[in-house]
Phi, psi and omega in degrees: 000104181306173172297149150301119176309179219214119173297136156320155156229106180324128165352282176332309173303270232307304165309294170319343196229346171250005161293317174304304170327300179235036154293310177296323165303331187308284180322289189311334184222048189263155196205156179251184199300002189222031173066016182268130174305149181292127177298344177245014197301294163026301187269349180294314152357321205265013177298337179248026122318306177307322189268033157226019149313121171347278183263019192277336179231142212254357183228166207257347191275323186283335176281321168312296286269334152279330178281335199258344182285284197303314182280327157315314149319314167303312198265325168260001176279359164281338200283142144282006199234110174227062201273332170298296173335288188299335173251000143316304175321300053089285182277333162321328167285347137301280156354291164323295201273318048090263173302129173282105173295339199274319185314309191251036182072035187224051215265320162299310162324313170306319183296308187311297205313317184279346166299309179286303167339295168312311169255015128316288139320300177300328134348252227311286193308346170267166191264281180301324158290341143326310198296317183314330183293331198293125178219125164290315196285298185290148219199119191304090180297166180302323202294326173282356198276303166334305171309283212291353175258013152096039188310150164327130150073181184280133189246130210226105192261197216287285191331304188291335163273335159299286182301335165307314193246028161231345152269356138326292190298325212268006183227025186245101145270149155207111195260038171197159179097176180266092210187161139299117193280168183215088201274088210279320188275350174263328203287340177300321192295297191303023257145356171298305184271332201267353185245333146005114155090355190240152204299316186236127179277126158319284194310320168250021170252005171263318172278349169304325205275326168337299168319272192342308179308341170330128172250140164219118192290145183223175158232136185257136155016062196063026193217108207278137179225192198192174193208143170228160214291319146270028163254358175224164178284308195297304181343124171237162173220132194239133159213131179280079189291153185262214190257005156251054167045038160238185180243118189275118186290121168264114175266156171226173150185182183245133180237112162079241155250358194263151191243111203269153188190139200188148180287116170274181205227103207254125190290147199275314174099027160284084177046235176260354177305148225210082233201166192265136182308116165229149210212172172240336161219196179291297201293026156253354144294095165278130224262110158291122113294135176313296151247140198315162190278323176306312147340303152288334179279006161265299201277349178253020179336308185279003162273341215258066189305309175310308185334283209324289175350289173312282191335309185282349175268345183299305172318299194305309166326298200265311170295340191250322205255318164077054159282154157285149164278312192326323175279009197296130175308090173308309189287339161318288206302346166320286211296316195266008191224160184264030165294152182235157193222009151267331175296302156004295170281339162289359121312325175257000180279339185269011192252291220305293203279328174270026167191141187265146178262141152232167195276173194204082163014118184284341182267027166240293186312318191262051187229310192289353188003202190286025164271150172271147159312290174242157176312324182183146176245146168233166193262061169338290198220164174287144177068028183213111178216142206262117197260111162285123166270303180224164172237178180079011202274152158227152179284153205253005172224008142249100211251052206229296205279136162235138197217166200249139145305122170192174191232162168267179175217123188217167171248015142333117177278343172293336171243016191292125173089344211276134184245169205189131175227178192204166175298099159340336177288337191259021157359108199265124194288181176104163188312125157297144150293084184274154206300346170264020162255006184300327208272023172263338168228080149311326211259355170252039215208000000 
């Protein structure tokens, strides 16, 4: 009986598992004043949270500075010369010391990074230790090649826009109003013990599919198209400062050897309009949901019986007993309820499924707050479908006639945005759209 072909792994795992390696070395080899493991070592860990600060780094190579670390280590780590290595480094300690760290509360983090540094050198200058890294399967793709030579304006590659933006989703609670709340960062807690140690975490293998899910809108030649952020591996995003000193966003990725690049596109929540994403940094891309999230947690309340669970004790934690939720006990609610946490994620999978995210200008994510775009979309004909905004309009010399707001809906940029109104007696007929079918006309919406 031959062997079982063996799955490929996607780039990330392969980044993900070799970011661990050597992180657990890392961690393994931190020691206190008395040659004892550092009692806090632990925490060090949270070194790549530091290397995802925004502004703290000034290069497309310093922003990169673990995914490019790492495949280098593959590829030179075999090597004596290991000099490309060594002046990454090099310039990350710049950086460090360049930013304040203390100002904007971030102090500790400046200490893991110089920590990471430090066993970072002792690598590079050991042999053997170096030899531990090598991994063949990771390989200086163009986009990293691109990074390390420090290209015009920023450049942000998959892995670090994967962690940028999943720790974003994993911190949008939403703890208010009269609804089921969705306490994102105590429901991480409950899944904490029971997944500890196990290959695959529920809970961040939920925010993973979310990430993956990103829809990001381009302009083709005049035809608005999307990507979602898990079909290439590769996916970059470049922002290009213009001539008023903000930055026009680019996505990018390579098929083949050609290296494909297009401007994105941030949708406004103007109807279906659509305009190019300029941004002044990364932490100005913003993840939309399409339909607001609060909406869905008022319409499906009677499917998402664990929510509920969570919600209400969380709601007593906080409106009755007026606990911090930061502090909230995850193992009470084990202990004093029958939740079940595997039906849980499938309450969140069901969040998940009804409405798709894409990326958005932050200053149109905050205007769109918790409005729906349109009233309703509907399916006129095959391949033709219609966005109601408003109803009810009337004219002022016909006050008899109530009349409609509405758009046609194309991924045309010539009609992108375009409003059109009509007699409310001409009604427009056809299919409601429901909302876990938007991502099938994303690029019209």
């Amino acid at each position: 009986m031959g062997n079982k072909k063996e799955t490929k792994k996607s780039s990330l795992v392969l980044i993900n598992e070799a970011q661990d390696f050597l992180l657990n070395d890392f961690i393994n080899s931190l020691k206190g004043k008395d040659n004892k493991p550092l009692q806090s070592r632990k925490q060090y860990r949270q070194v790549v949270n530091a290397l995802s600060v925004d502004d703290a780094f000034t290069s497309s190579k310093t922003k990169n500075f673990m995914e490019l670390l790492l495949k280098l280590l593959a590829i030179q780590g075999r090597k004596d010369d290991c000099t490309t290595i060594k002046e990454l480094i090099a310039d990350l300690e710049d950086d460090v010391k360049e930013y304040d760290w203390k100002k904007k509360g971030k102090k500790s983090y400046k200490t893991y990074i110089n920590r990471f540094i430090s066993f970072l050198r002792y690598v590079i200058d050991n042999e053997n230790e170096r030899l531990k890294y090598k991994n063949t399967n990771l390989k200086m793709d163009p986009a990293s090649v691109a990074a390390l030579d420090n290209t015009d304006g920023e450049l942000y590659l998959h892995n670090i826009l994967f962690t940028k933006f999943k720790s974003r989703l994993r911190c949008q609670d939403r703890i208010s109003g009269q609804k089921i709340w969705l306490p994102l960062r105590f429901i991480a807690k409950l899944y904490t013990k029971d997944d500890t140690g196990k290959k695959d975490s529920r809970f961040s293998n939920w925010l993973d599919s979310l990430v993956n899910g990103i829809c990001i809108h381009y302009n083709d030649e005049g035809v608005i198209k999307h990507v979602k952020f898990g079909d290439k591996e590769d996916i970059s995003l470049l922002l290009l400062k213009n001539t008023k000193g903000k930055y026009d966003v680019h996505v990018r990725w390579y098929d083949g050897k050609e290296l494909e690049e297009f401007p994105v596109l941030s949708p406004t929540g103007r109807g279906n309009e659509k305009v190019r994403m300029v941004v002044e940094k990364i932490s100005d891309i913003a993840i939309d949901h399409v339909k607001p999230i609060d909406q869905t947690l008022k319409e499906k309340a009677n499917e998402l019986t664990e929510l509920e669970k969570v919600s209400e004790f969380y709601k007593d934690l906080v409106l009755q007993e007026g606990k911090d939720p930061t502090n909230a006990d995850a193992e009470s609610l084990r202990n004093d309820t029958d939740l079940n946490l595997v039906k849980l994620i499938e309450d969140l999978k069901k969040i998940r499924d009804d409405s798709p995210l894409r990326l958005m200008s932050a200053e149109y994510n905050s205007n769109k707050s918790n409005g729906d775009t349109f009233k309703e979309i509907r399916q006129v004909a095959e391949d033709n479908y219609v966005g109601i905004l408003l109803e009810g309009i009337r004219k002022d010399s016909d006050d008899n006639e109530e009349y409609i707001l509405y758009q046609k809906l194309t991924n045309i940029i010539t009609e992108n945005g375009v409003m059109r109104i009509r007699a409310k007696k001409d009604e427009i007929e056809g299919e409601k759209v429901e909302s876990k079918d938007y991502l099938e006309i994303i690029d019209l919406i």
